[in-house]
N, CA and C atoms as a LAMMPS dump frame, in Angstrom:
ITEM: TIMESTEP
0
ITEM: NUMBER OF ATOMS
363
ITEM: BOX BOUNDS ff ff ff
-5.0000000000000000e+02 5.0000000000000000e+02
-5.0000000000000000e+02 5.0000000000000000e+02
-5.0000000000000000e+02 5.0000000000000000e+02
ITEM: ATOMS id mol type element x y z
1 1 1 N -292.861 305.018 -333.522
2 1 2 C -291.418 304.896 -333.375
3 1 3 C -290.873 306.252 -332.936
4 2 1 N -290.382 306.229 -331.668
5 2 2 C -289.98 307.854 -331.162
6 2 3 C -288.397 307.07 -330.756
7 3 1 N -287.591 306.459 -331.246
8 3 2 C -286.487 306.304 -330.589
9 3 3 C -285.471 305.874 -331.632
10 4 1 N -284.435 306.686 -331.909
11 4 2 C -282.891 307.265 -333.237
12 4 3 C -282.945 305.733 -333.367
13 5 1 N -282.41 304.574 -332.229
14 5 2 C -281.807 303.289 -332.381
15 5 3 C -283.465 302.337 -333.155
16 6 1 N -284.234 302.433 -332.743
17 6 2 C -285.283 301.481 -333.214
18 6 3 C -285.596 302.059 -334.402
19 7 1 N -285.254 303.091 -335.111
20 7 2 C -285.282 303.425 -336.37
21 7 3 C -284.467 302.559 -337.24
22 8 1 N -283.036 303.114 -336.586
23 8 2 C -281.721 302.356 -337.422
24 8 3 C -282.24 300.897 -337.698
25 9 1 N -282.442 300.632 -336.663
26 9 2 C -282.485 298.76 -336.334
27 9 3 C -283.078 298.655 -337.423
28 10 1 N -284.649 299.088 -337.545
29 10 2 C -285.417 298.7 -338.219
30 10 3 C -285.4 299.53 -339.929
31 11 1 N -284.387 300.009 -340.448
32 11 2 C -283.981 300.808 -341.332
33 11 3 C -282.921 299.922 -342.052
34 12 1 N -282.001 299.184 -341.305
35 12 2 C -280.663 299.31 -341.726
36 12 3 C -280.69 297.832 -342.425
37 13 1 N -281.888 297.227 -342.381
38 13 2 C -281.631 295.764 -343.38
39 13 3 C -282.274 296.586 -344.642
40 14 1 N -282.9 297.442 -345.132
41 14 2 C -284.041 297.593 -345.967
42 14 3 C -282.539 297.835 -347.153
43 15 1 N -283.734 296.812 -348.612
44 15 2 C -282.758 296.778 -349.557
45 15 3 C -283.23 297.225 -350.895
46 16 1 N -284.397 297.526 -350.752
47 16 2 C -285.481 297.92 -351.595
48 16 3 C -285.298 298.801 -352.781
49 17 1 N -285.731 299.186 -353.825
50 17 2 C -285.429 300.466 -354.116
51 17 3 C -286.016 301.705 -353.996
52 18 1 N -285.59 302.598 -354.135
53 18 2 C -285.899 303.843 -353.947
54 18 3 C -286.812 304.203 -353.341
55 19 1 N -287.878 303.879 -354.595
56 19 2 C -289.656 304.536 -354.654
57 19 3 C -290.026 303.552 -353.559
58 20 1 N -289.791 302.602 -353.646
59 20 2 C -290.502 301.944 -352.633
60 20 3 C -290.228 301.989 -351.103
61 21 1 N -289.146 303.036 -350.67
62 21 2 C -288.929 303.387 -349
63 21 3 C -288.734 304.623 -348.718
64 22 1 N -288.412 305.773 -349.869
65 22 2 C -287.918 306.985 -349.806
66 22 3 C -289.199 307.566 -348.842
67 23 1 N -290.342 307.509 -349.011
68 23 2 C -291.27 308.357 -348.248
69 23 3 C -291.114 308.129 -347.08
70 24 1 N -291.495 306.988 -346.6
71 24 2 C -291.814 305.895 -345.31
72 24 3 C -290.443 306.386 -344.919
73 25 1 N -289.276 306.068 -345.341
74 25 2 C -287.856 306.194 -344.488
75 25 3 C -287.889 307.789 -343.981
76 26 1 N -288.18 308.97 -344.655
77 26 2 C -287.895 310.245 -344.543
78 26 3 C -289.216 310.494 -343.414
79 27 1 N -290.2 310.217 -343.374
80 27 2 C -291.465 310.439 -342.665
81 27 3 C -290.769 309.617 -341.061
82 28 1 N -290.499 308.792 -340.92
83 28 2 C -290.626 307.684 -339.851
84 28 3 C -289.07 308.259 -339.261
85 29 1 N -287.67 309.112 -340.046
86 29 2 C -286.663 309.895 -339.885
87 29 3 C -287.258 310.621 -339.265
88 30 1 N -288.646 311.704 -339.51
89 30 2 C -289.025 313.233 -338.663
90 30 3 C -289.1 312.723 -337.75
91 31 1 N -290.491 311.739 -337.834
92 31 2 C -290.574 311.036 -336.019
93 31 3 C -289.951 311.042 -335.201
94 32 1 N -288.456 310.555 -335.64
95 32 2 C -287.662 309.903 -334.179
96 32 3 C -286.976 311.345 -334.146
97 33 1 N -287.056 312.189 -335.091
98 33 2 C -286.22 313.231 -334.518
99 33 3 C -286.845 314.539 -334.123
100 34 1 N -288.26 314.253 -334.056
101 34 2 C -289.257 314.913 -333.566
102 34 3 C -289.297 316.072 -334.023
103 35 1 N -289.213 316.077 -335.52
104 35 2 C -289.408 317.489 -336.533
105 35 3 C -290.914 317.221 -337.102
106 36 1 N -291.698 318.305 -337.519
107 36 2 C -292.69 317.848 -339.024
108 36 3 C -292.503 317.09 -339.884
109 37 1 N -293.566 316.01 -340.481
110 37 2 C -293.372 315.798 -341.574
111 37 3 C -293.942 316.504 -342.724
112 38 1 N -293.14 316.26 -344.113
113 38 2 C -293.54 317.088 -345.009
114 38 3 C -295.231 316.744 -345.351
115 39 1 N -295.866 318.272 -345.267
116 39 2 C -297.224 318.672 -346.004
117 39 3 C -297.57 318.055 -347.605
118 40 1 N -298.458 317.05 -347.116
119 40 2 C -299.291 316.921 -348.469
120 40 3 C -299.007 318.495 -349.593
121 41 1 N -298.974 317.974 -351.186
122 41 2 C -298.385 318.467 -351.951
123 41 3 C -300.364 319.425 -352.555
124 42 1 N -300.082 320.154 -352.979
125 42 2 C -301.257 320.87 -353.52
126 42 3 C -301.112 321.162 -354.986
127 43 1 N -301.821 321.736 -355.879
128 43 2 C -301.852 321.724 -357.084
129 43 3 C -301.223 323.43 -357.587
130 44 1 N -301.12 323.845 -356.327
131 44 2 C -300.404 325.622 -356.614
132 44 3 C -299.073 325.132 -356.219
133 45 1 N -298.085 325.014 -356.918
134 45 2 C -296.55 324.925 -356.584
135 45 3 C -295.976 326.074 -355.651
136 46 1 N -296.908 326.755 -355.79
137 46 2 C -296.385 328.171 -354.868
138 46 3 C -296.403 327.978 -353.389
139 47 1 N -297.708 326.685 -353.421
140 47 2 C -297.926 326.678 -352.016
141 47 3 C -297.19 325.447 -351.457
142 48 1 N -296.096 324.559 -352.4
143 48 2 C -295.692 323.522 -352.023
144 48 3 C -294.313 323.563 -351.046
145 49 1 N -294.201 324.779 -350.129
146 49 2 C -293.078 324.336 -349.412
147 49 3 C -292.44 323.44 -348.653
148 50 1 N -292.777 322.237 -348.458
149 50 2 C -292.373 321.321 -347.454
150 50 3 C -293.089 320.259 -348.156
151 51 1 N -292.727 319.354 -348.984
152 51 2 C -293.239 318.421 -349.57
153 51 3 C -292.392 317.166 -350.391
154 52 1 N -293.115 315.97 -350.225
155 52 2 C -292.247 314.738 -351.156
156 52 3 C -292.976 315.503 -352.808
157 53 1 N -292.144 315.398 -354.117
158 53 2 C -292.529 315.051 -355.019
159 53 3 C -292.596 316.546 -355.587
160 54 1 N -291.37 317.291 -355.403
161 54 2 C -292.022 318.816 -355.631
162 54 3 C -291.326 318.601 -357.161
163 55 1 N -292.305 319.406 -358.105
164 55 2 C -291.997 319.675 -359.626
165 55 3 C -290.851 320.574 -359.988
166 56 1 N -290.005 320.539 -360.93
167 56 2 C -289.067 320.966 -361.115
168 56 3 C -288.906 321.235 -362.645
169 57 1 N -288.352 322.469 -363.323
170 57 2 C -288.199 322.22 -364.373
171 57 3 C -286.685 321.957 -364.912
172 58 1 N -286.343 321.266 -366.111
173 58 2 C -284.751 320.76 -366.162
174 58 3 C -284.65 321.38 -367.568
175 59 1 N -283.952 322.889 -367.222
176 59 2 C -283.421 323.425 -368.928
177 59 3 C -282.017 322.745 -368.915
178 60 1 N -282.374 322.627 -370.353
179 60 2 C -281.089 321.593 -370.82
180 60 3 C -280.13 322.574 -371.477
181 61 1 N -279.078 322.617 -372.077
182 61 2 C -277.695 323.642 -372.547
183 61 3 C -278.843 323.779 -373.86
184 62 1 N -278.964 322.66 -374.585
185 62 2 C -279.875 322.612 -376.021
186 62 3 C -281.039 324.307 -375.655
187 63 1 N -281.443 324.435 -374.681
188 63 2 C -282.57 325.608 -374.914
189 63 3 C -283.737 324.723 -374.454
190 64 1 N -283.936 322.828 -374.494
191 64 2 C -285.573 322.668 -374.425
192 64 3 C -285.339 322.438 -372.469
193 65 1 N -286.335 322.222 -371.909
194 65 2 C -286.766 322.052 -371.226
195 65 3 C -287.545 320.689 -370.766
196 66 1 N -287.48 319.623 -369.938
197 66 2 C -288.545 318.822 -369.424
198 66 3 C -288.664 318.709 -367.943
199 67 1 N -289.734 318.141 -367.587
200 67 2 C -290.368 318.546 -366.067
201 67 3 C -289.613 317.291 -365.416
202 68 1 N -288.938 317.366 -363.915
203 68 2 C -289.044 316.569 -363.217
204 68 3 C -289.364 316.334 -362.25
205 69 1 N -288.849 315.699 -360.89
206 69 2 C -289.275 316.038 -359.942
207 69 3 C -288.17 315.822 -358.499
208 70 1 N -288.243 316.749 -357.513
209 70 2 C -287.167 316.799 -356.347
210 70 3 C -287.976 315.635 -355.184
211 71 1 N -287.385 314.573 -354.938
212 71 2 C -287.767 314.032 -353.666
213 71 3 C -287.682 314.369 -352.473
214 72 1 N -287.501 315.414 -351.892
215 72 2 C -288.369 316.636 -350.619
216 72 3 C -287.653 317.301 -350.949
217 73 1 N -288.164 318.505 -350.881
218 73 2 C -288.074 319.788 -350.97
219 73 3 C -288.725 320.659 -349.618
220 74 1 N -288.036 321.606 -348.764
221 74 2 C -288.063 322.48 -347.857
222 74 3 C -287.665 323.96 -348.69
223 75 1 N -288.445 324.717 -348.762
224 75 2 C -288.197 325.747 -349.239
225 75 3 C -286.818 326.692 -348.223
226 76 1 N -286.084 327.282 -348.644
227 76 2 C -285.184 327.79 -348.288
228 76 3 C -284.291 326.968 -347.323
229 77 1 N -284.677 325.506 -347.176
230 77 2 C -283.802 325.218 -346.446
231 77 3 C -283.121 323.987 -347.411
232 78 1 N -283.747 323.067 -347.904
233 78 2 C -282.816 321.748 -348.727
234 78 3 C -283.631 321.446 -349.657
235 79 1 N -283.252 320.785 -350.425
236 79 2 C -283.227 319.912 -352.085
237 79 3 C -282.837 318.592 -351.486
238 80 1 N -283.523 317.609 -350.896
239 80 2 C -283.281 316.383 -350.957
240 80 3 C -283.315 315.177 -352.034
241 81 1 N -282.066 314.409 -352.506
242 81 2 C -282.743 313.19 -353.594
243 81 3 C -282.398 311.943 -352.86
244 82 1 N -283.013 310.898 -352.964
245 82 2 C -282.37 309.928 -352.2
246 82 3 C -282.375 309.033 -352.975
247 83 1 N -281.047 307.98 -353.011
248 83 2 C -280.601 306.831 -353.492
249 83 3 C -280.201 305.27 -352.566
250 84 1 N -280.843 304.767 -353.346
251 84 2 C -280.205 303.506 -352.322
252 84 3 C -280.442 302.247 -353.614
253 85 1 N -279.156 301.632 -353.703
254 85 2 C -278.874 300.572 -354.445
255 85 3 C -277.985 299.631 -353.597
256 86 1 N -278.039 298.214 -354.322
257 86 2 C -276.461 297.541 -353.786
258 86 3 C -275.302 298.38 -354.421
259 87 1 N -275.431 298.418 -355.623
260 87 2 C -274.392 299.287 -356.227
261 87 3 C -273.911 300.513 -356.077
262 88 1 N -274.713 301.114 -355.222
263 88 2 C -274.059 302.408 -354.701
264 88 3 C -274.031 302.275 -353.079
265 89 1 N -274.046 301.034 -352.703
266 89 2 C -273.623 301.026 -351.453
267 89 3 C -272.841 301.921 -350.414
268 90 1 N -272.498 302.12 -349.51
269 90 2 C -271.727 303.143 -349.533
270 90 3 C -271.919 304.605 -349.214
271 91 1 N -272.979 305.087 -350.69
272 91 2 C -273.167 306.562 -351.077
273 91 3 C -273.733 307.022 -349.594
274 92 1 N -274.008 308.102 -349.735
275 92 2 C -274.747 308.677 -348.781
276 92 3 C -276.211 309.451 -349.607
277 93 1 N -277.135 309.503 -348.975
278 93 2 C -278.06 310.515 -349.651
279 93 3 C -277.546 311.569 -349.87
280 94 1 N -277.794 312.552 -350.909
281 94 2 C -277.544 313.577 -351.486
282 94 3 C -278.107 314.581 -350.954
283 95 1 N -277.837 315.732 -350.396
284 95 2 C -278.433 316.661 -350.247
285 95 3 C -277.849 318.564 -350.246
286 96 1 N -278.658 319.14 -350.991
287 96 2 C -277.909 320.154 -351.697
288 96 3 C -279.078 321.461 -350.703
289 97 1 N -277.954 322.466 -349.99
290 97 2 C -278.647 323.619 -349.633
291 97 3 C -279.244 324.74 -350.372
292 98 1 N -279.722 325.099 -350.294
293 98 2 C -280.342 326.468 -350.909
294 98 3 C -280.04 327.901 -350.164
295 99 1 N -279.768 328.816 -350.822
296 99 2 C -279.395 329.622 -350.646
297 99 3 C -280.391 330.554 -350.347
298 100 1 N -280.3 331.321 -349.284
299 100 2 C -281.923 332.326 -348.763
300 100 3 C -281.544 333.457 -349.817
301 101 1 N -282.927 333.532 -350.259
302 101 2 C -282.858 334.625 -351.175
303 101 3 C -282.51 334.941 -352.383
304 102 1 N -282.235 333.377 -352.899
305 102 2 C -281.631 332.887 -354.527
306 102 3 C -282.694 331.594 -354.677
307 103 1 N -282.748 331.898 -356.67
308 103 2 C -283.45 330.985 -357.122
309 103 3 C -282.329 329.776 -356.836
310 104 1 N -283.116 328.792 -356.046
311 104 2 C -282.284 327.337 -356.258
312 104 3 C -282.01 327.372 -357.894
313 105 1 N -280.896 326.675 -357.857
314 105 2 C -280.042 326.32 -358.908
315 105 3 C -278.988 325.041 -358.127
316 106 1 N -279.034 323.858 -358.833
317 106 2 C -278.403 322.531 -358.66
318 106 3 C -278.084 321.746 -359.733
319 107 1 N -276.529 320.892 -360.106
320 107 2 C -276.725 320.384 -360.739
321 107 3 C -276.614 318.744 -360.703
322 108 1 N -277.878 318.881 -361.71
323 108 2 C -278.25 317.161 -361.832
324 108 3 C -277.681 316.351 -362.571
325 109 1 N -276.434 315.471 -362.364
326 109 2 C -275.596 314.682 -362.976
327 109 3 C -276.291 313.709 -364.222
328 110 1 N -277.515 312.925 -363.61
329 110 2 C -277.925 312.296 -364.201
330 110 3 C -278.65 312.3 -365.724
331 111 1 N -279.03 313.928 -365.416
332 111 2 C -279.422 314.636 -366.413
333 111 3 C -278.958 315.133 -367.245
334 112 1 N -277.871 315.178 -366.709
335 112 2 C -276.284 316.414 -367.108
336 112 3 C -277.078 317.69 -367.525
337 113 1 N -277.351 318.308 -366.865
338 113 2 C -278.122 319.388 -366.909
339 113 3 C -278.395 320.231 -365.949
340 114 1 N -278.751 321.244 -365.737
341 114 2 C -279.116 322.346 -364.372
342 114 3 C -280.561 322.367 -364.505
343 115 1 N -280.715 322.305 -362.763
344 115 2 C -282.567 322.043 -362.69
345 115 3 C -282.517 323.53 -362.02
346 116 1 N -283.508 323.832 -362.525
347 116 2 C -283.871 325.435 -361.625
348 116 3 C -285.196 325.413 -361.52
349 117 1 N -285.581 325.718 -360.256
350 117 2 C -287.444 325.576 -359.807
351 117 3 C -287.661 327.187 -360.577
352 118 1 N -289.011 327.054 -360.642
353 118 2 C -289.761 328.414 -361.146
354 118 3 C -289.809 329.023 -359.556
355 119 1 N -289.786 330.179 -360.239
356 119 2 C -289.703 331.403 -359.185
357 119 3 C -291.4 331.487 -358.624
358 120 1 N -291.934 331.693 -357.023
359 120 2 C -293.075 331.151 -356.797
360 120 3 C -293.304 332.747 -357.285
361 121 1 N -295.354 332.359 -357.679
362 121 2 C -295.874 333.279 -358.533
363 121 3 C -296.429 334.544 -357.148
């Protein structure tokens, strides 16, 4: 698929949720717009710049901490999450910039909490 409209076409009935199109939709998106797709994920987070499924940690106001995870991540360039419901019809995907030269810092509604990635080692 190398062409913006045969994407849409074939994009714009999908009703699915999330997990089940977020990759495929964002991968088959580079295509037609003739960018990279994101690099298989590795087990050194340091080395995960451009990837679906990057780890995240979520300190909570409380002091604890639990792990989650960002649905693509581009190092210095975006924090992607993507949503798609009937019920949020409408929304748009979410997507939050990063700042060159600052620890990302974003906050996650759902969590009600601030996610901040570890600083790479």
């Amino acid at each position: 698929m190398t062409n913006i409209e045969d994407f849409i076409a074939r994009w714009k009935k999908s009703s699915a949720a999330e997990r089940s199109n977020f990759q495929s939709f964002m991968s088959e998106l580079c295509d037609a717009l003739g960018v990279p797709r994101p690099d298989p994920a590795t087990e050194n987070e340091s080395e995960n710049a451009y990837v679906f499924e990057r780890n995240v940690r979520f300190q909570h106001d409380d002091g604890t901490q639990t792990t989650g995870r960002i649905d693509l991540y581009k190092r210095g360039c975006f924090v992607l999450e993507g949503k798609q419901s009937k019920k949020r019809e409408g929304e748009a995907t979410k997507c939050y910039t990063i700042p060159s030269g600052s620890m990302p810092r974003r906050w996650h509604s759902s969590a009600a909490s601030f996610v901040q990635e570890r600083a790479p080692s």
